[in-house]
GUNUDO-896510 format. One record per residue (C-alpha): x, y, z. Coordinates in steps of 0.05 Angstrom, whole numbers, padded with zeros to 5 digits. Layout:
N
- X, Y, Z
...
//
This chain:
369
- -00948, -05014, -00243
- -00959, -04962, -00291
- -00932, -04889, -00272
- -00954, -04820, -00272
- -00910, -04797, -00327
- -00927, -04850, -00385
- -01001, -04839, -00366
- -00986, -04760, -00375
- -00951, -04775, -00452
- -01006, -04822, -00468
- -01061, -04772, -00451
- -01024, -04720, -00488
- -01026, -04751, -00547
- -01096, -04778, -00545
- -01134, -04710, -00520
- -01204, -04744, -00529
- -01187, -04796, -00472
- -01194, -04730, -00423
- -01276, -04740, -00432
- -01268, -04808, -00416
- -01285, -04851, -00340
- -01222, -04874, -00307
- -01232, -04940, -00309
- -01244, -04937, -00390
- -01180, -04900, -00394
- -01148, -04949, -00356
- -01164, -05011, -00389
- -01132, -04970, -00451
- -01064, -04962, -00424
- -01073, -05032, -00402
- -01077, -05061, -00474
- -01020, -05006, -00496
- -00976, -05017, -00446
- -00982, -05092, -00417
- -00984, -05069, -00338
- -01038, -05031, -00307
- -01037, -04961, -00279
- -01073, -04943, -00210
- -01140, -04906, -00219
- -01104, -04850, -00168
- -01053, -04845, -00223
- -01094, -04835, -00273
- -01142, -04791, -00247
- -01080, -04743, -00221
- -01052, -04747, -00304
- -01122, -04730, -00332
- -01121, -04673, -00284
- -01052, -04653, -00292
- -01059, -04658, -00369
- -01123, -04612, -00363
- -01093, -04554, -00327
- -01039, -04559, -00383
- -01076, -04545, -00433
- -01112, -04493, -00395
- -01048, -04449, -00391
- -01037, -04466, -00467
- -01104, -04443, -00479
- -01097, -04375, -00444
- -01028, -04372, -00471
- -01058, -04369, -00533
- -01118, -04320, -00528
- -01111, -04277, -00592
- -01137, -04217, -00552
- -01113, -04184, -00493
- -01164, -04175, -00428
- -01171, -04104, -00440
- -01193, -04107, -00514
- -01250, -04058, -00527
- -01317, -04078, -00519
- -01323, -04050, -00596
- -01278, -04094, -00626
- -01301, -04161, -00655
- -01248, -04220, -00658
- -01244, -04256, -00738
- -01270, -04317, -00753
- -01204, -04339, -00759
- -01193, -04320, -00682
- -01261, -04354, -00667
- -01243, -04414, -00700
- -01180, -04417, -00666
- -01210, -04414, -00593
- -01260, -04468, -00612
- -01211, -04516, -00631
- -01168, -04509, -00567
- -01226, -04510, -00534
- -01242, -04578, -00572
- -01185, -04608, -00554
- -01202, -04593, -00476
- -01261, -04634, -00482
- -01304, -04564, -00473
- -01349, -04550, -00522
- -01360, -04476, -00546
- -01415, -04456, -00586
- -01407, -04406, -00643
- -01465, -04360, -00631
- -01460, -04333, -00706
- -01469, -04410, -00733
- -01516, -04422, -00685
- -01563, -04371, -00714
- -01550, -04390, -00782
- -01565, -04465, -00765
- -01640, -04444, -00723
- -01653, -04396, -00787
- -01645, -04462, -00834
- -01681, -04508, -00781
- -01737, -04459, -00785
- -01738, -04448, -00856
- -01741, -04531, -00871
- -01801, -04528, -00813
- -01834, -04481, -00846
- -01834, -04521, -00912
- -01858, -04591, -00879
- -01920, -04552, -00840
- -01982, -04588, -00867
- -02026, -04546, -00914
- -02102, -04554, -00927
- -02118, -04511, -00978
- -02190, -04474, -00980
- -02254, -04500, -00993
- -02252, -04451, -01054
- -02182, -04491, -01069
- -02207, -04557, -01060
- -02270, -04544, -01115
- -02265, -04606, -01161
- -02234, -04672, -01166
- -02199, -04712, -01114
- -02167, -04778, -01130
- -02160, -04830, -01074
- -02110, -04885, -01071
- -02079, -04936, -01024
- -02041, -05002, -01003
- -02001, -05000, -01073
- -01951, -05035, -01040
- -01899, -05017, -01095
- -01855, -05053, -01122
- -01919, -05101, -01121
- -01963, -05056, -01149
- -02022, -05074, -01201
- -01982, -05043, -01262
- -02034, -05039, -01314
- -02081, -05006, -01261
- -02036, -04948, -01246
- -02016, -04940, -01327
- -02090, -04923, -01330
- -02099, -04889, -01268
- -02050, -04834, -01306
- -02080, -04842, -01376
- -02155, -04815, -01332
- -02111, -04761, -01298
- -02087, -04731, -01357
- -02153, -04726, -01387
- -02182, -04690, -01327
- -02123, -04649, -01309
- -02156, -04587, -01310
- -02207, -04618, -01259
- -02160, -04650, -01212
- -02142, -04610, -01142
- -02124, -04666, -01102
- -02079, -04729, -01102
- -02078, -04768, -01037
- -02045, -04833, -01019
- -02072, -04870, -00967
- -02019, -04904, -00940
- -01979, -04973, -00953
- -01959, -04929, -01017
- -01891, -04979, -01009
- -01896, -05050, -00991
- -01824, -05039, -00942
- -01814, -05123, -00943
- -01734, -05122, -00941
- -01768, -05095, -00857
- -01823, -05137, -00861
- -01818, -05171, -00784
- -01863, -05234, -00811
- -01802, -05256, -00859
- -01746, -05246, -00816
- -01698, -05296, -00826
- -01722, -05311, -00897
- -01717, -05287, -00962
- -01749, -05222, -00989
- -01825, -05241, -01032
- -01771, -05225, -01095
- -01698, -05263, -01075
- -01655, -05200, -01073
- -01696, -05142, -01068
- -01668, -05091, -01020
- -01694, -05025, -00987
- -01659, -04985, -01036
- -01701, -05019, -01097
- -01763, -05009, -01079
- -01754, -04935, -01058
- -01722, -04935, -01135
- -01785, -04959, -01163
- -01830, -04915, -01116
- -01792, -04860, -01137
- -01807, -04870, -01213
- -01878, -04882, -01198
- -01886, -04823, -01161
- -01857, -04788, -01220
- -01894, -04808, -01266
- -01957, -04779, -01227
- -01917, -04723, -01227
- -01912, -04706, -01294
- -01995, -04724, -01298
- -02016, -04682, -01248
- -02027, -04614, -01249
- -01968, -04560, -01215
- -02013, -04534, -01164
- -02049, -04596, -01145
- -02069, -04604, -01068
- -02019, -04676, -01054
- -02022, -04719, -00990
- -01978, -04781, -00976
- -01996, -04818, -00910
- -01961, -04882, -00878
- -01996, -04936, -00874
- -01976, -05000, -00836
- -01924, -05028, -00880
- -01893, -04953, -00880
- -01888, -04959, -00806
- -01843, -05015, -00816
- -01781, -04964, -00815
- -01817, -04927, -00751
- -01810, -04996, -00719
- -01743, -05011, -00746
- -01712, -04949, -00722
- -01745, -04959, -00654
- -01699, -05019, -00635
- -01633, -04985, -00605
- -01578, -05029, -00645
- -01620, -05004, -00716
- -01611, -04940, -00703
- -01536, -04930, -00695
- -01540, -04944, -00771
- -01594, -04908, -00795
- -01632, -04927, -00852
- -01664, -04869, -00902
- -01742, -04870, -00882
- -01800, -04862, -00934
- -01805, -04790, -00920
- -01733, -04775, -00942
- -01721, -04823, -00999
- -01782, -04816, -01034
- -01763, -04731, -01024
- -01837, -04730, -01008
- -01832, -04658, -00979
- -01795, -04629, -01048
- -01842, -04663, -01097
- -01896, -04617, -01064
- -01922, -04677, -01018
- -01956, -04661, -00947
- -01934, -04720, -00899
- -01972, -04759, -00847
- -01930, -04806, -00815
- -01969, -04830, -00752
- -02012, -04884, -00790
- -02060, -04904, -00740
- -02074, -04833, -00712
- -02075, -04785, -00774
- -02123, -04766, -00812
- -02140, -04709, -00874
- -02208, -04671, -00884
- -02227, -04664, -00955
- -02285, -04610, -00961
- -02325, -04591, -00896
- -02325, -04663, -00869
- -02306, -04722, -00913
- -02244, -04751, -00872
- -02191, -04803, -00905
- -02140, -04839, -00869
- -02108, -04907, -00872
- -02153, -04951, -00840
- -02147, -04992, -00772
- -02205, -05046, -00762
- -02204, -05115, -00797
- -02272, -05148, -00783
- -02321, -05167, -00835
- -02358, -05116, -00822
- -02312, -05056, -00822
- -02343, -05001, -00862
- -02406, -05006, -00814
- -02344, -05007, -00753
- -02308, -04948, -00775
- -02376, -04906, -00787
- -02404, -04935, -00712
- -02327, -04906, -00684
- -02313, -04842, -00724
- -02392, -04817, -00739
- -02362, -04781, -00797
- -02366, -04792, -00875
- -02304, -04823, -00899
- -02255, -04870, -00939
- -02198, -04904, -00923
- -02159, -04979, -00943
- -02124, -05024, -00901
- -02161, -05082, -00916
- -02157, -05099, -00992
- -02230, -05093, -00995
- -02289, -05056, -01029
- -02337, -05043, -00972
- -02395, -04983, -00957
- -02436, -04979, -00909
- -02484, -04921, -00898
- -02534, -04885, -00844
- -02581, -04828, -00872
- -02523, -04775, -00899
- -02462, -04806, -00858
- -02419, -04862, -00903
- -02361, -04905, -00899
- -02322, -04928, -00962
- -02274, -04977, -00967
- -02241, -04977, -01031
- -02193, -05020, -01042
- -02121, -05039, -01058
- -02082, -05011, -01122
- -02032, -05075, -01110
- -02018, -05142, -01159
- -02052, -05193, -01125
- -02025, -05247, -01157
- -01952, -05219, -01132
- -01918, -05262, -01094
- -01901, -05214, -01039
- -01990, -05242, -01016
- -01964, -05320, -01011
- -01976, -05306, -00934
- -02052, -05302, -00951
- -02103, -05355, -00953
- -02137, -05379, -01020
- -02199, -05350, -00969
- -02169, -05280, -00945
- -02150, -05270, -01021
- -02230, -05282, -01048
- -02254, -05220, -01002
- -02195, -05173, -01031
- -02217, -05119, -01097
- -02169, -05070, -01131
- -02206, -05011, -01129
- -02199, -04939, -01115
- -02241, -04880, -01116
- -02259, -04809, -01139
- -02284, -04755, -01098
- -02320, -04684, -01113
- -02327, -04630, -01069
- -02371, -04571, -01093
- -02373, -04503, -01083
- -02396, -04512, -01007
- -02356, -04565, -00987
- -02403, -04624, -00995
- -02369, -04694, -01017
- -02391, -04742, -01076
- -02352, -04808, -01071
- -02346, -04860, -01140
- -02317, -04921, -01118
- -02281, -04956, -01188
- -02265, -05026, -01181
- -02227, -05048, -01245
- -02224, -05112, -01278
- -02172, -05171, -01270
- -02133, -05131, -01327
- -02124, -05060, -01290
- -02182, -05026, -01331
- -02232, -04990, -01314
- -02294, -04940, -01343
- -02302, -04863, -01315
- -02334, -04812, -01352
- -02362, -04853, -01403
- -02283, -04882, -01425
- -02250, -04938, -01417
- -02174, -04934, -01384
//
């Protein structure tokens, strides 16, 4: 049987066994020392090593009892006590840090708060797009998408993704087991090629530009992969952070099938949730509110006296492989499209649905993209 001295060198040495359960510790010295050591025994060394390093610590207290209430210790000192303290297995908290780390925390939270500019702000042209699913996005269609934003540049005030912005399919739950919709594609590629799209509007759109990215479904893929305990402990970079969403100038909505964005007085946008035929007409029975979302592939209105729905499409390659899943059916009832709004001086909406051709062009304003 083990005895109360080894146990005492062992601990000694390894500090951070001190914070550990006896019978943890014990099945330690077990595999270090080929015979096993009573719990009693241990939990007498962990106690005995404890109060050691107590008397060390007081020991060596850089300031005597009686120091003036005046008198601040150095960092150095305060460094010093943490680390002994560390070793202990007792946490201290530098108060001076502490501050510094809530004044960042707050400064970062301040930054992601969602704005909504003004009605005065919003004045002009909004452009509406969703379920890109990059890397499988319709290439031509976006190439033209920025060839009409630079000609209205002066006209644009908002940019708003609608969500599925990346197709996430190295997550996708349907293919586990199997091979990406590209043989080797990984996470880190597609938030590559997002990135470079995203920069490309970038450079299109104007500085002060109103810009919204929501998650859609296929975003929430990372939601759901973070949920399951054994993802987490090796986390993976989400949409928000590798895209840099937040420093591009991007407001973030990341709760796809709650969230929503008012454009003027009352035109909402926002992913999408209901699949039936008849969805625009099911969305406007639901919501009672004029407004435009994706989800579905589809082009789709349905309106009541002032009160519409618009679905307007997908901005993806449908002829992309990552759609095998689909039937020849499903596939006949999917449109690219997206769509154009203008809000006027008192907040009132004017939707243009554009569905382009099998080629990614399109007419607006009397040109062809």
């Amino acid at each position: 049987m083990g005895d109360l001295k080894s146990a005492k060198d062992y601990l000694r040495k390894k500090q951070s066994y001190l914070k550990w359960g006896n019978s943890r510790v014990q099945k330690v010295l077990e595999l270090n020392f080929g015979i096993q050591f009573p719990i009693e025994v241990i939990r007498r060394a962990k106690r005995e090593v404890k109060s050691e390093l107590k008397k060390e610590l007081r020991k060596e207290t850089p300031f005597e009892i009686d120091m003036p209430t005046s008198t601040k210790p150095t960092q150095e000192i305060v460094d010093q006590f943490i680390a002994l303290a560390k070793r202990m297995g007792v946490q201290v908290v530098d108060s001076k840090k502490q501050e510094e780390e809530e004044a960042v925390f707050k400064r970062k939270r301040a930054l992601k708060e969602f704005r909504t500019p003004s009605i005065q702000d919003q004045v002009g042209m909004h452009i509406l797009l969703g379920c890109n699913h990059v890397p499988f996005h319709h290439k031509q269609l976006h190439r033209s998408i920025i060839e009409m934003i630079k000609d209205n540049k002066s006209s644009v005030k908002g940019f708003h993704l609608l969500g599925d912005f990346l197709d996430l399919n190295p997550l996708s739950s349907h293919d586990k087991g199997r091979f990406t919709a590209v043989p080797g594609l990984t996470l880190d590629d597609e938030y590559q090629i997002g990135n470079d799209l995203l920069c490309d509007f970038d450079r299109a759109l104007p500085k002060d530009c109103w810009k919204t990215f929501m998650y859609g479904n296929h975003e929430d893929r990372h939601n759901r992969w973070m949920s399951v305990m054994d993802n987490a402990k090796t986390p993976l970079l989400s949409p928000e952070e590798a895209l840099r969403l937040w420093k591009r100038g991007y407001n973030v909505k990341t709760r796809w099938s709650q969230d929503h964005i008012t454009i003027g007085n009352d035109f909402d946008i926002f992913h999408g949730i209901y699949f039936n035929v008849h969805n625009a007409k099911k969305h406007l029975d639901t919501f009672g509110r004029n407004c435009a979302y994706v989800h579905t592939h589809r082009v789709q209105s349905y309106r009541e006296g002032r009160l519409a729905a618009h679905n307007i499409g997908t901005c993806a390659d449908l002829r992309s492989k990552a759609f095998n899943y689909a039937t020849r059916a499903m596939k006949q009832s999917w449109s690219n499209g997206f769509a154009v709004v203008m809000i006027d001086e008192i907040g009132d909406s004017y939707l243009t649905q554009i569905v382009p051709d099998k080629n990614g062009n399109f007419y607006f304003g009397g040109k062809k993209y």
